[in-house]
Structures are given as structure tokens and as C-alpha cells.
PyMOL Python script that loads the backbone (N, CA, C, O; Angstrom):
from pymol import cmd

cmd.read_pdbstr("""\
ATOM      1  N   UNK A   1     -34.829  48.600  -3.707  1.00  0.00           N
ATOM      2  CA  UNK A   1     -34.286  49.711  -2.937  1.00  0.00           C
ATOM      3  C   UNK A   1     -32.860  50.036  -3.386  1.00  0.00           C
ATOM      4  O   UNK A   1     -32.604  51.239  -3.428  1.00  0.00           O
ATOM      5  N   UNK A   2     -31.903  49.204  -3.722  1.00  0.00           N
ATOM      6  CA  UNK A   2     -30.573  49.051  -4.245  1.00  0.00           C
ATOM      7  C   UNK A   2     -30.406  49.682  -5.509  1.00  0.00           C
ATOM      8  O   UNK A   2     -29.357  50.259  -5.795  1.00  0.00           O
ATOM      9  N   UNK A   3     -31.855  49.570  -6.664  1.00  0.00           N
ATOM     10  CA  UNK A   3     -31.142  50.166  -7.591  1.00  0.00           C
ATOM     11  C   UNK A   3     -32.262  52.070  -7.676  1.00  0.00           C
ATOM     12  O   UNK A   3     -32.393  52.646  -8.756  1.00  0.00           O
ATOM     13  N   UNK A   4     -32.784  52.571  -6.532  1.00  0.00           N
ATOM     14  CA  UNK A   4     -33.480  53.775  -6.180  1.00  0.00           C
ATOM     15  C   UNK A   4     -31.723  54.205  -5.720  1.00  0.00           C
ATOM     16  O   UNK A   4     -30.959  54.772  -6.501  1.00  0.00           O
ATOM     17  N   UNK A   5     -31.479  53.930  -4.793  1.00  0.00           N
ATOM     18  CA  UNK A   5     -29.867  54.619  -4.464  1.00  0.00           C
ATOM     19  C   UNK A   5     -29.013  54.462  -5.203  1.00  0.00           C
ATOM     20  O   UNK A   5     -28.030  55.200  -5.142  1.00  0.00           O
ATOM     21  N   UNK A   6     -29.119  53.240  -6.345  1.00  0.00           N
ATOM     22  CA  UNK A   6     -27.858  53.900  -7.007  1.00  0.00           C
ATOM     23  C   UNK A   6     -28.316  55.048  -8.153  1.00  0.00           C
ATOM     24  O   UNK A   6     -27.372  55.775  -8.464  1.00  0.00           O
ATOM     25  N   UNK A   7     -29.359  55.298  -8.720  1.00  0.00           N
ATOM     26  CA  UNK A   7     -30.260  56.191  -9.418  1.00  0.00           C
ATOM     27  C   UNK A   7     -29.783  57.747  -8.556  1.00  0.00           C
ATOM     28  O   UNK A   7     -29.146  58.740  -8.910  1.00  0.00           O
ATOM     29  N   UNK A   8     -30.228  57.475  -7.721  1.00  0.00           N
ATOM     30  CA  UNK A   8     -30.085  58.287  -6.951  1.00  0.00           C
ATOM     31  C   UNK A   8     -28.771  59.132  -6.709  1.00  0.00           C
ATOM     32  O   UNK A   8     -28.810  60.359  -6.625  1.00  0.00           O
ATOM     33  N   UNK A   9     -27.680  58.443  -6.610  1.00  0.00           N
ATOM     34  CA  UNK A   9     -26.342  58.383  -6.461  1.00  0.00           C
ATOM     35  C   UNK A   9     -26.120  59.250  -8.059  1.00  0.00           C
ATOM     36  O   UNK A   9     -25.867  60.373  -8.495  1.00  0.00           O
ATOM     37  N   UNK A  10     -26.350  58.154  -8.425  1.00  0.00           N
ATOM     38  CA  UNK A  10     -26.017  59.026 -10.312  1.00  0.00           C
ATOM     39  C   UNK A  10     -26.819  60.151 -10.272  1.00  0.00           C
ATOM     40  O   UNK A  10     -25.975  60.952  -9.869  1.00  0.00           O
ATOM     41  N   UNK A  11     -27.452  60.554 -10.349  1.00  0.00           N
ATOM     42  CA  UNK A  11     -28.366  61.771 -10.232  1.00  0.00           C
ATOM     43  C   UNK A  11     -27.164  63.227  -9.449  1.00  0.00           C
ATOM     44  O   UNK A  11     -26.684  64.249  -9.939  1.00  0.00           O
ATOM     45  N   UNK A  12     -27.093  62.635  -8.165  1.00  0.00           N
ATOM     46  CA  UNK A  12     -25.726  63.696  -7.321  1.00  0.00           C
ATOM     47  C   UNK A  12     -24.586  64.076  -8.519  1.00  0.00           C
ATOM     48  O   UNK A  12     -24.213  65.138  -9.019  1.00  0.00           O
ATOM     49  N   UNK A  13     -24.148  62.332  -8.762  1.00  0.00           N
ATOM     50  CA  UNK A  13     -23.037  62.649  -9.653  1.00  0.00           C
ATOM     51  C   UNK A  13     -23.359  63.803 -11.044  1.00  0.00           C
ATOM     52  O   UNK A  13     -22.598  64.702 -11.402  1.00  0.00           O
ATOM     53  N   UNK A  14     -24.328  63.550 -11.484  1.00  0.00           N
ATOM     54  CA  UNK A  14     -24.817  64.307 -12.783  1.00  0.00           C
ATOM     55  C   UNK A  14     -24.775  65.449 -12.206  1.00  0.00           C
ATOM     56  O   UNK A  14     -23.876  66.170 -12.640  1.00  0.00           O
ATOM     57  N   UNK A  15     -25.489  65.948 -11.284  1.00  0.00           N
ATOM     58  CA  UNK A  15     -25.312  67.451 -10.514  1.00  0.00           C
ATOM     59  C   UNK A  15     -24.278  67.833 -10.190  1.00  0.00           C
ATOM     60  O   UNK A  15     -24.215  69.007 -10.554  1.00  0.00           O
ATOM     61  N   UNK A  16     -23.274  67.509  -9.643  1.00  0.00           N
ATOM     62  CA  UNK A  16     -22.140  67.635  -9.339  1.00  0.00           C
ATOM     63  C   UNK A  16     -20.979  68.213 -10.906  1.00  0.00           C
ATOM     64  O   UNK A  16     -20.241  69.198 -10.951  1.00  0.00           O
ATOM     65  N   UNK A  17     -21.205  67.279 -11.868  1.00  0.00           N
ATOM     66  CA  UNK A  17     -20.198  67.492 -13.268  1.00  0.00           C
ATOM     67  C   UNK A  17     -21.055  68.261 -13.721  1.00  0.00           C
ATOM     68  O   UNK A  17     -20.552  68.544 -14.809  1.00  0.00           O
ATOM     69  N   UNK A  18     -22.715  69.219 -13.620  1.00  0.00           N
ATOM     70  CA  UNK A  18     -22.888  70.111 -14.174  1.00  0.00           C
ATOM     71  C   UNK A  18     -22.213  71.138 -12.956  1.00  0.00           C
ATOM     72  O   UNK A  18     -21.847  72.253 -13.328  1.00  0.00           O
ATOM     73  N   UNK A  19     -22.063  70.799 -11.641  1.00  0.00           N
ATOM     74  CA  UNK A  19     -21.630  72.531 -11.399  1.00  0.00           C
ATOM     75  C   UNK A  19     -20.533  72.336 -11.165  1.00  0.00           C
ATOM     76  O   UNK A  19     -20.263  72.844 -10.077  1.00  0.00           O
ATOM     77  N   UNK A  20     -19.629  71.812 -11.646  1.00  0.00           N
ATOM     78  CA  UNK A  20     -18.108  71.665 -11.446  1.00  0.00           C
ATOM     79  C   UNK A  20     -18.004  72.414 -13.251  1.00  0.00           C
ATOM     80  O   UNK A  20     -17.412  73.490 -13.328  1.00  0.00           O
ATOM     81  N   UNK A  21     -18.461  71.931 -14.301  1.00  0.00           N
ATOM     82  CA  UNK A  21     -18.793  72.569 -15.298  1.00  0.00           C
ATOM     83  C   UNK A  21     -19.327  74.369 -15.640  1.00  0.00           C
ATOM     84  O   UNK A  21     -18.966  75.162 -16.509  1.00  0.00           O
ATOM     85  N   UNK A  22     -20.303  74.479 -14.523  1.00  0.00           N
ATOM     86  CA  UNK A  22     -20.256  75.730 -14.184  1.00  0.00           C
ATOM     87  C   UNK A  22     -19.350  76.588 -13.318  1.00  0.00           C
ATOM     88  O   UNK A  22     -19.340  77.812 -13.445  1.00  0.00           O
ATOM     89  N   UNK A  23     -18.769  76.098 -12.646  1.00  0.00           N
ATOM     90  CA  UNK A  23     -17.540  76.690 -11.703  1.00  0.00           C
ATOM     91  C   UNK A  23     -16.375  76.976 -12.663  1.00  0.00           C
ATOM     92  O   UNK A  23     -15.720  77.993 -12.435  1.00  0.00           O
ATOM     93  N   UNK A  24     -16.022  76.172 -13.754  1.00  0.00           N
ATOM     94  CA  UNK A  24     -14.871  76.232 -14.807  1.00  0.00           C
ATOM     95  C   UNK A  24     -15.406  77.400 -15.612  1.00  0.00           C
ATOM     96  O   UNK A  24     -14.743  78.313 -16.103  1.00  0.00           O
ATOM     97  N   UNK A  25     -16.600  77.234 -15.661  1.00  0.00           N
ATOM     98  CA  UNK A  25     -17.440  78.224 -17.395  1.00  0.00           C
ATOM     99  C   UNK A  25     -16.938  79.753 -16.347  1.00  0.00           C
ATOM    100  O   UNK A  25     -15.947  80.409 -16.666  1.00  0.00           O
ATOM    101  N   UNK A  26     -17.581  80.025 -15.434  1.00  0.00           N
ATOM    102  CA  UNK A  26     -17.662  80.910 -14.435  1.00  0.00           C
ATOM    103  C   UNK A  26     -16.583  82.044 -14.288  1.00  0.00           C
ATOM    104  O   UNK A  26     -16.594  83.266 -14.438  1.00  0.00           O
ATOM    105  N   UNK A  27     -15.504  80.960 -13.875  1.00  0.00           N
ATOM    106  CA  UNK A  27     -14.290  81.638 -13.468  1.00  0.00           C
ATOM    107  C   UNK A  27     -13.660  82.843 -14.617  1.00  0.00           C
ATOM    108  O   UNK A  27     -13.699  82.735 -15.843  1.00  0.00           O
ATOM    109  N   UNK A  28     -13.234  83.692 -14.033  1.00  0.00           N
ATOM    110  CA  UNK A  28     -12.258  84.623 -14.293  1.00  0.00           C
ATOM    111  C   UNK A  28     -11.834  84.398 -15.387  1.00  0.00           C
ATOM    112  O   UNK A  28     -12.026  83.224 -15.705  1.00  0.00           O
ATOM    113  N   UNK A  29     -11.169  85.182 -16.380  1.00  0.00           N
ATOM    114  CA  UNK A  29     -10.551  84.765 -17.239  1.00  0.00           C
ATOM    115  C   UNK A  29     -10.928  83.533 -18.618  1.00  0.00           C
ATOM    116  O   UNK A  29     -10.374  83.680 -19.708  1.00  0.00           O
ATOM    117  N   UNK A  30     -11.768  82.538 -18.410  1.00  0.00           N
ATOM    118  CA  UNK A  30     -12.099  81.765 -19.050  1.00  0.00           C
ATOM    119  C   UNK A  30     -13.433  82.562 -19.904  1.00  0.00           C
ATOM    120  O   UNK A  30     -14.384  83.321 -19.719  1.00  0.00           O
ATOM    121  N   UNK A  31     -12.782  81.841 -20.867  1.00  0.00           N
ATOM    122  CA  UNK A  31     -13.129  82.667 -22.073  1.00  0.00           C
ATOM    123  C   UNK A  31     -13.210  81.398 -23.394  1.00  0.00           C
ATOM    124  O   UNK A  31     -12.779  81.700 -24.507  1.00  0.00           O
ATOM    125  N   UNK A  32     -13.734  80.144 -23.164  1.00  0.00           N
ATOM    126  CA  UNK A  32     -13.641  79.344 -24.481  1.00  0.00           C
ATOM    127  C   UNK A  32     -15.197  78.590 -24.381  1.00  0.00           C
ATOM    128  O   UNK A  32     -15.244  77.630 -23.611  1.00  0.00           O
ATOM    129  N   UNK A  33     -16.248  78.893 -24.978  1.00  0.00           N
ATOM    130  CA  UNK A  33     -17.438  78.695 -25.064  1.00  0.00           C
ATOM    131  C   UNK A  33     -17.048  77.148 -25.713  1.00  0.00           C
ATOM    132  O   UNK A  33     -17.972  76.390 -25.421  1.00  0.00           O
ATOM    133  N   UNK A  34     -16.057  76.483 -26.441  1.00  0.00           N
ATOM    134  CA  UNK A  34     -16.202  75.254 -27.526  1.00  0.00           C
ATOM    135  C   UNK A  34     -16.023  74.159 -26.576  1.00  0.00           C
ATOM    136  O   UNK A  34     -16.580  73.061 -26.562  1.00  0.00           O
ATOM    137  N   UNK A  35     -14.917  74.777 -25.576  1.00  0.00           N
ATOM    138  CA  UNK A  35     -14.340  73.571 -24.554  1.00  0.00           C
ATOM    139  C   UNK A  35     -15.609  73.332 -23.619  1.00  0.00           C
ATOM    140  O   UNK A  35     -15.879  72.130 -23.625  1.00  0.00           O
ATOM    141  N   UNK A  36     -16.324  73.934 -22.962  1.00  0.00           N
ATOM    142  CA  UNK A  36     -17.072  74.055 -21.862  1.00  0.00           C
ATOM    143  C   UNK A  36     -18.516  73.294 -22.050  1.00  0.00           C
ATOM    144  O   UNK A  36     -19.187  72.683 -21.219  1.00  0.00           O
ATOM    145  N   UNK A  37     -18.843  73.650 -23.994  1.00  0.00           N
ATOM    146  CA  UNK A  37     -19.720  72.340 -24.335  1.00  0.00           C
ATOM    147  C   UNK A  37     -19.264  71.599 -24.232  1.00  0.00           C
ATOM    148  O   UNK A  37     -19.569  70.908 -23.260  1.00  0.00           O
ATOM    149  N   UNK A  38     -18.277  71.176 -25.044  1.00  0.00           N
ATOM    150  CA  UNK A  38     -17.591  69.878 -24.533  1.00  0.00           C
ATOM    151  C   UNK A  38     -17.256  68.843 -23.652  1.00  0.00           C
ATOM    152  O   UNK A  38     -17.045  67.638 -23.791  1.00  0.00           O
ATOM    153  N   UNK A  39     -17.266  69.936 -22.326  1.00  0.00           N
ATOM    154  CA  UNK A  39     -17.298  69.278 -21.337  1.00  0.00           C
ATOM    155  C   UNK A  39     -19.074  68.943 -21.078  1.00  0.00           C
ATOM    156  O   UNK A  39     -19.560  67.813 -21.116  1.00  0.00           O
ATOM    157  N   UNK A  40     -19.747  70.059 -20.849  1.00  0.00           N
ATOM    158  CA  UNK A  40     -21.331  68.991 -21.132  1.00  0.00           C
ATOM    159  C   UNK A  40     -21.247  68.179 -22.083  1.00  0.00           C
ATOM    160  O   UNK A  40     -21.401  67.086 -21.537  1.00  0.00           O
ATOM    161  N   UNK A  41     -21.097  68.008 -23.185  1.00  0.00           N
ATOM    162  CA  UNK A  41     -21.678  66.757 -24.237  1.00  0.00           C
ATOM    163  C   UNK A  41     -20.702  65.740 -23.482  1.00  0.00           C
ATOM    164  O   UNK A  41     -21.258  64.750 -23.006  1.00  0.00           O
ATOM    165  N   UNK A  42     -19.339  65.852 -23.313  1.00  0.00           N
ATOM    166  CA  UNK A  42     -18.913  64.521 -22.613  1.00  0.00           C
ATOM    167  C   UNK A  42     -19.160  63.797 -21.139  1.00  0.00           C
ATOM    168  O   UNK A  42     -19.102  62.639 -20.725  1.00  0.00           O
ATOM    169  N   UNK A  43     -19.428  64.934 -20.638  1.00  0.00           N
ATOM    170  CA  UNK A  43     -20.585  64.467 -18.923  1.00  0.00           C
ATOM    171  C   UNK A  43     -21.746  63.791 -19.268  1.00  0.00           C
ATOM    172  O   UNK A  43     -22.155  62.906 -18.517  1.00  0.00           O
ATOM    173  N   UNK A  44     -22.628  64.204 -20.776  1.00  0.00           N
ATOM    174  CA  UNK A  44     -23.797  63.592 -20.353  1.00  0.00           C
ATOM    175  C   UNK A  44     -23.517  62.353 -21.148  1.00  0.00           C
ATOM    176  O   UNK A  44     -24.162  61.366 -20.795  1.00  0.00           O
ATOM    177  N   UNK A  45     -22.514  62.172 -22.356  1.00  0.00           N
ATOM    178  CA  UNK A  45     -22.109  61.123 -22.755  1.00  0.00           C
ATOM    179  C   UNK A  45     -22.117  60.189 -21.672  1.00  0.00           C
ATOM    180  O   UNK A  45     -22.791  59.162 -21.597  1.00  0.00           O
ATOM    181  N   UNK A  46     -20.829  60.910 -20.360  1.00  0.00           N
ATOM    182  CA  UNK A  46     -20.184  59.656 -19.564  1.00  0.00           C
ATOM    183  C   UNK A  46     -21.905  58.855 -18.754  1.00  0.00           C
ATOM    184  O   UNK A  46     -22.389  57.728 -18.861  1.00  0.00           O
ATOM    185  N   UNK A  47     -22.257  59.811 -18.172  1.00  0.00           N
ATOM    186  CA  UNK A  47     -23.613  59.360 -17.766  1.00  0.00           C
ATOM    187  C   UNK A  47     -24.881  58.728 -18.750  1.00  0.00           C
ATOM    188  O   UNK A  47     -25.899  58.339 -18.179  1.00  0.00           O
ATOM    189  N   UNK A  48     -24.778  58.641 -20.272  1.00  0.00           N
ATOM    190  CA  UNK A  48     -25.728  57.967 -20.359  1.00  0.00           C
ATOM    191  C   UNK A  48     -24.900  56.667 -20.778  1.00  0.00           C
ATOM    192  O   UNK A  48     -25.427  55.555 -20.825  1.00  0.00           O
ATOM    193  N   UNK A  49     -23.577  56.900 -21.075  1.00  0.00           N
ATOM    194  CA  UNK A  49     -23.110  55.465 -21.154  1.00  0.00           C
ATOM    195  C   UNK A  49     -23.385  54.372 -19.355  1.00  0.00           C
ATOM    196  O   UNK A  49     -23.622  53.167 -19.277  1.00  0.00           O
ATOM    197  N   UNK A  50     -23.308  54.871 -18.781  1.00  0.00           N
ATOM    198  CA  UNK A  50     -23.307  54.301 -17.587  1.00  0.00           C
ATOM    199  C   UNK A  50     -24.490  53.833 -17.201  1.00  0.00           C
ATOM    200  O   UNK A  50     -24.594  52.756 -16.614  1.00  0.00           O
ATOM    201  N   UNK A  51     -25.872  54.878 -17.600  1.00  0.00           N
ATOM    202  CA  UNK A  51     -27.187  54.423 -17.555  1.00  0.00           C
ATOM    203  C   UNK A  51     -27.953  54.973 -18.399  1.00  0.00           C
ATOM    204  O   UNK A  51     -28.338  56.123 -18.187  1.00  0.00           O
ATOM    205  N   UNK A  52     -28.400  54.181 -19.705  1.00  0.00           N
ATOM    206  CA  UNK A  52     -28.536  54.701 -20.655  1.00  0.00           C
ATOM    207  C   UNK A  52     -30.004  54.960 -20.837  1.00  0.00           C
ATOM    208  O   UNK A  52     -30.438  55.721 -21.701  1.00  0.00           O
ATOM    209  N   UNK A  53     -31.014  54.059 -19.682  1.00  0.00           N
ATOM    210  CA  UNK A  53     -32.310  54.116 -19.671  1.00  0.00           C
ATOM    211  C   UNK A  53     -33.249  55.189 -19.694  1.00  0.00           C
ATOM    212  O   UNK A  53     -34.384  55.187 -20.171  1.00  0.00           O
ATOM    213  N   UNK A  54     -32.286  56.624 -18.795  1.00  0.00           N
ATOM    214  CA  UNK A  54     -32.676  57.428 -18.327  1.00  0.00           C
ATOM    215  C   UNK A  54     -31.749  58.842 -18.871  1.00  0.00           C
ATOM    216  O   UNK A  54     -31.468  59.864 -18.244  1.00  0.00           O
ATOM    217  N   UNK A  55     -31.450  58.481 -20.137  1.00  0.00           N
ATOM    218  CA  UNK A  55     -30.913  59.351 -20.631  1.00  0.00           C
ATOM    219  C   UNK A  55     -31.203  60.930 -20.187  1.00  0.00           C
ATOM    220  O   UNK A  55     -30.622  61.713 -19.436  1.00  0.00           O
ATOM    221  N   UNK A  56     -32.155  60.994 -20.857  1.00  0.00           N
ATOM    222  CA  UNK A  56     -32.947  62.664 -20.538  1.00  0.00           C
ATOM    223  C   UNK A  56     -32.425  63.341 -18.732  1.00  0.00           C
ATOM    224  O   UNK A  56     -32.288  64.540 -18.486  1.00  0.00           O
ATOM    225  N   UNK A  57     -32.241  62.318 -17.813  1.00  0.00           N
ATOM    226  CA  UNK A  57     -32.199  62.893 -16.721  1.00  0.00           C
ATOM    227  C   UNK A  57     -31.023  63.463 -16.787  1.00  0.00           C
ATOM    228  O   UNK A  57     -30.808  64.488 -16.139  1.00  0.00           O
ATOM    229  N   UNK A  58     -29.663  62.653 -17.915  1.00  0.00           N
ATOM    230  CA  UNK A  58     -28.971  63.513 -17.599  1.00  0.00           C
ATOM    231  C   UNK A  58     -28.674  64.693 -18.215  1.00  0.00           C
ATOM    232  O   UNK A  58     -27.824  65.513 -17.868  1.00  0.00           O
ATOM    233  N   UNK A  59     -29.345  64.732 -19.058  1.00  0.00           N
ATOM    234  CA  UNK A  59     -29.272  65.921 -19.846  1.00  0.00           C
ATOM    235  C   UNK A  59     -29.623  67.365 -19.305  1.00  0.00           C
ATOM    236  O   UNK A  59     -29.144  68.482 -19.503  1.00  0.00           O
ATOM    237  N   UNK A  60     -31.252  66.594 -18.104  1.00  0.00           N
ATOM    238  CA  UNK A  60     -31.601  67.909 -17.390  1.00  0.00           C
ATOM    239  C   UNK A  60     -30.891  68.127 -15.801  1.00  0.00           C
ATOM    240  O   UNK A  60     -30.964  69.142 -15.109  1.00  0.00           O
ATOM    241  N   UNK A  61     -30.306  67.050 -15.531  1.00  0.00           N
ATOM    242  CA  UNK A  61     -29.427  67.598 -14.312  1.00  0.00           C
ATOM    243  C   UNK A  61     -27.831  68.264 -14.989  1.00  0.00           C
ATOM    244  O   UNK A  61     -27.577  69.367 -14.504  1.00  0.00           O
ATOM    245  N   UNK A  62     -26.922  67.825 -15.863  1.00  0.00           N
ATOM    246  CA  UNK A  62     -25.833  68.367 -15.963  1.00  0.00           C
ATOM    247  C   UNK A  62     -26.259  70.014 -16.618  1.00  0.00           C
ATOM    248  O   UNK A  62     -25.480  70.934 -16.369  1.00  0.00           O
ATOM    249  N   UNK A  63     -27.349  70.251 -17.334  1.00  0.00           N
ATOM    250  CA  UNK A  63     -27.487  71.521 -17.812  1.00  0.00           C
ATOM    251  C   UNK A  63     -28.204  72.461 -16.735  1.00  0.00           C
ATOM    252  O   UNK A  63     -27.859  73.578 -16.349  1.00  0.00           O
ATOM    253  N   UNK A  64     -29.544  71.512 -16.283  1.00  0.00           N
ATOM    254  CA  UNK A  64     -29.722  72.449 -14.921  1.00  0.00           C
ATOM    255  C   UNK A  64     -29.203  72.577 -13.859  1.00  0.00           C
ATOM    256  O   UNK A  64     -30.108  73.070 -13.185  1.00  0.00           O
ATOM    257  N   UNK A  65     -28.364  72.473 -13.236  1.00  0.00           N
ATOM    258  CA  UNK A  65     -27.076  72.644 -12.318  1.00  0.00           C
ATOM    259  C   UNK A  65     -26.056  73.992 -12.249  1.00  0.00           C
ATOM    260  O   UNK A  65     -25.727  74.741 -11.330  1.00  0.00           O
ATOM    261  N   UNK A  66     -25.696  73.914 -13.799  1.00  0.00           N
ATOM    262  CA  UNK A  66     -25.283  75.360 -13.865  1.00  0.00           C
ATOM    263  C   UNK A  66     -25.999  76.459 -14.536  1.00  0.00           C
ATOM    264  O   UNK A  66     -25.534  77.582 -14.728  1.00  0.00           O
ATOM    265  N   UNK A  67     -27.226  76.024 -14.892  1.00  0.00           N
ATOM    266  CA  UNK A  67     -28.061  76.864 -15.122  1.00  0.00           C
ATOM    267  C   UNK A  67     -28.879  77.861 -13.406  1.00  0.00           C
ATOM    268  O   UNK A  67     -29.040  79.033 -13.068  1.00  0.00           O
ATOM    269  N   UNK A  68     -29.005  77.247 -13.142  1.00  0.00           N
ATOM    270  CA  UNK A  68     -29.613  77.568 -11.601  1.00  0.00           C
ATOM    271  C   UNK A  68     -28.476  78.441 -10.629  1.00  0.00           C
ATOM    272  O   UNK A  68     -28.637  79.369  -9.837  1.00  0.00           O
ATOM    273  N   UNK A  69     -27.328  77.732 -11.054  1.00  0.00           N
ATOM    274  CA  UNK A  69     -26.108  78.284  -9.793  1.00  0.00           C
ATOM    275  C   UNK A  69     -25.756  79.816 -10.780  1.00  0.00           C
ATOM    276  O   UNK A  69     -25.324  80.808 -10.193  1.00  0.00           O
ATOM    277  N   UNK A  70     -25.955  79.830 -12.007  1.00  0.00           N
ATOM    278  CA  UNK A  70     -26.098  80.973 -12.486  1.00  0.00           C
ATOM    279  C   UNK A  70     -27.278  81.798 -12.556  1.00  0.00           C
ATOM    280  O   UNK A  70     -27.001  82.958 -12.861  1.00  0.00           O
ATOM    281  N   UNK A  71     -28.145  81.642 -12.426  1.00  0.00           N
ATOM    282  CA  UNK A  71     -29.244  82.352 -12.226  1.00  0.00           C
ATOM    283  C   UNK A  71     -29.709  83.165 -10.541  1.00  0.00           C
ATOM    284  O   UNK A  71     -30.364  84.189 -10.348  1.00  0.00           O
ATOM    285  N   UNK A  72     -29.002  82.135  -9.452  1.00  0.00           N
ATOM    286  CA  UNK A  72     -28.662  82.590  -8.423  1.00  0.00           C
ATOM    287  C   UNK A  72     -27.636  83.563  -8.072  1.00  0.00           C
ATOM    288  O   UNK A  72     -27.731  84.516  -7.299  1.00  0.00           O
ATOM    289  N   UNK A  73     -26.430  83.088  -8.907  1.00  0.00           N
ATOM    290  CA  UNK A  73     -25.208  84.285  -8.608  1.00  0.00           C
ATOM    291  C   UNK A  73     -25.676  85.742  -9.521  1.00  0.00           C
ATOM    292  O   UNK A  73     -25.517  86.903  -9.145  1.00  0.00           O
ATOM    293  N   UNK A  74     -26.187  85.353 -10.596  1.00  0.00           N
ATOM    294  CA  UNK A  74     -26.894  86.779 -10.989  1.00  0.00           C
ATOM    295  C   UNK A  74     -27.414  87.621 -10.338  1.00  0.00           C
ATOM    296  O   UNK A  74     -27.057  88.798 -10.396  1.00  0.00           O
ATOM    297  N   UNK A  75     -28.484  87.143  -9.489  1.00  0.00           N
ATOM    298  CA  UNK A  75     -30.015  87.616  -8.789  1.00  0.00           C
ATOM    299  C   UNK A  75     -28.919  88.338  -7.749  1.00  0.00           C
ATOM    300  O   UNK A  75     -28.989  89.553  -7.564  1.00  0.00           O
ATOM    301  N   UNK A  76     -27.935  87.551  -7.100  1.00  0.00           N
ATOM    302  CA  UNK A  76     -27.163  87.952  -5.686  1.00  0.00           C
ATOM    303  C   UNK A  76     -26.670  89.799  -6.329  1.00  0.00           C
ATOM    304  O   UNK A  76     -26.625  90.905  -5.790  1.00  0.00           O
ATOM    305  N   UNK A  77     -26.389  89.268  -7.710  1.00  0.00           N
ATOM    306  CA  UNK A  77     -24.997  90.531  -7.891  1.00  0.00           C
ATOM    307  C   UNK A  77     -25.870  91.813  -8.701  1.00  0.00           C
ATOM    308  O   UNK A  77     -25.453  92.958  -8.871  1.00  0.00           O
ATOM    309  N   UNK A  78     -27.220  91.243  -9.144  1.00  0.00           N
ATOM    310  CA  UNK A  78     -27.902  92.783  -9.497  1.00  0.00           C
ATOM    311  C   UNK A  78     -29.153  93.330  -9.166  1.00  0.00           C
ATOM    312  O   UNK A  78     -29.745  94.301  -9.637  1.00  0.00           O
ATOM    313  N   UNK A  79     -29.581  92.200  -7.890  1.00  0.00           N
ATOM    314  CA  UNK A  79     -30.263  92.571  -7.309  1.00  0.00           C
ATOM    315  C   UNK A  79     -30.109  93.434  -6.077  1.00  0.00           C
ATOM    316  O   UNK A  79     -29.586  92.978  -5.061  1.00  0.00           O
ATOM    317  N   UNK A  80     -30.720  95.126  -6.179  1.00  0.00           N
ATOM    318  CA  UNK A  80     -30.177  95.869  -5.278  1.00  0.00           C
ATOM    319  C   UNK A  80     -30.748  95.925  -3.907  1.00  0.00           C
ATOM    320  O   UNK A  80     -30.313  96.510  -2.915  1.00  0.00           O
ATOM    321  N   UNK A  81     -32.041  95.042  -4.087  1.00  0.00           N
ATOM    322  CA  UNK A  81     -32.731  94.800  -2.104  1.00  0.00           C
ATOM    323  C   UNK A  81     -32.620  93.216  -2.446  1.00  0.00           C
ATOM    324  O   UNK A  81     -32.826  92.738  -3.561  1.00  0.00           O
ATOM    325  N   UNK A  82     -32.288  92.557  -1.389  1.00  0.00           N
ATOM    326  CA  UNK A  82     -31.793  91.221  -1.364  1.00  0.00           C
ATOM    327  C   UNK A  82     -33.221  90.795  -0.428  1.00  0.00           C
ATOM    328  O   UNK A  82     -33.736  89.682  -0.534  1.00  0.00           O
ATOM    329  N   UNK A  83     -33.730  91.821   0.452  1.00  0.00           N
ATOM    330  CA  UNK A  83     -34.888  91.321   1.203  1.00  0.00           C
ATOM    331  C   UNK A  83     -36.174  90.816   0.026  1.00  0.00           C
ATOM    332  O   UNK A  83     -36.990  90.032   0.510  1.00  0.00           O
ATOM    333  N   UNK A  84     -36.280  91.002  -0.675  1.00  0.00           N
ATOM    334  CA  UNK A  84     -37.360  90.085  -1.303  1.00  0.00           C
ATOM    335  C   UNK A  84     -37.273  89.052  -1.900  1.00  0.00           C
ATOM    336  O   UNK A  84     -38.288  88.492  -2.314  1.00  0.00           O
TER     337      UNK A  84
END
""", "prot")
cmd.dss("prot")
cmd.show_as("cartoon", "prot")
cmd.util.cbc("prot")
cmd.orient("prot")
């Protein structure tokens, strides 16, 4: 059960440094596509150094994280009936 929560735990964390990653890419003004990989390749670095078993998960939580929170803020801003 101890090591499902800490899995678990890492998993949040991986979600978390992809949309803290997307909140930086996002913002205003930012404008550097080299840094922002960077920051993914070194998130999923930090996470598979930490658990290296399950590499792949972090690959698909730090990329799907801000993939999704962008695909949502899209839908919000050009979608012109919000009821469906």
C-alpha cells in the first residue's frame, strides 16, 4: 500500500511540473520554444531519475498535462456556444 501512494504521489508531482510548465509556455510575452523543452526534458529527467521503473509514465503525465490544459483553454476561447 506504501509504495501505490508513493507512485501515486509522483504521478501528482509529474502533473503538477507539466502544468506549471504549461503556465510558463502560456503566459504573455514568452516567446522561447528551446527553454520550455528544456524544462520538459529536465522534469522528466528529474522524475525518471527518482523512479526509473516507470519511466514512460513520466513522459505521458509531464507532456499530457499541458497538453490537455491547452486544449481546454482553446475550446473555452474559440468555441462560440459553450453549451455543448
Amino acid at each position: 500500500m506504501r509504495r501505490r501512494m508513493y507512485f501515486v504521489f509522483l504521478v501528482l508531482v509529474a502533473l503538477m511540473l507539466g502544468m506549471l510548465i504549461f503556465m510558463v509556455d502560456s503566459s504573455p510575452g514568452w516567446d522561447d520554444t528551446g527553454v520550455s523543452a528544456a524544462m520538459v526534458f529536465a522534469a522528466s529527467g528529474l522524475m525518471g531519475a527518482i523512479h526509473p521503473a516507470r519511466a514512460w509514465v513520466w513522459a505521458l503525465a509531464i507532456a499530457t498535462a499541458g497538453t490537455y490544459a491547452g486544449a481546454l483553454i482553446g475550446r473555452v476561447l474559440t468555441d462560440p456556444d459553450p453549451a455543448r
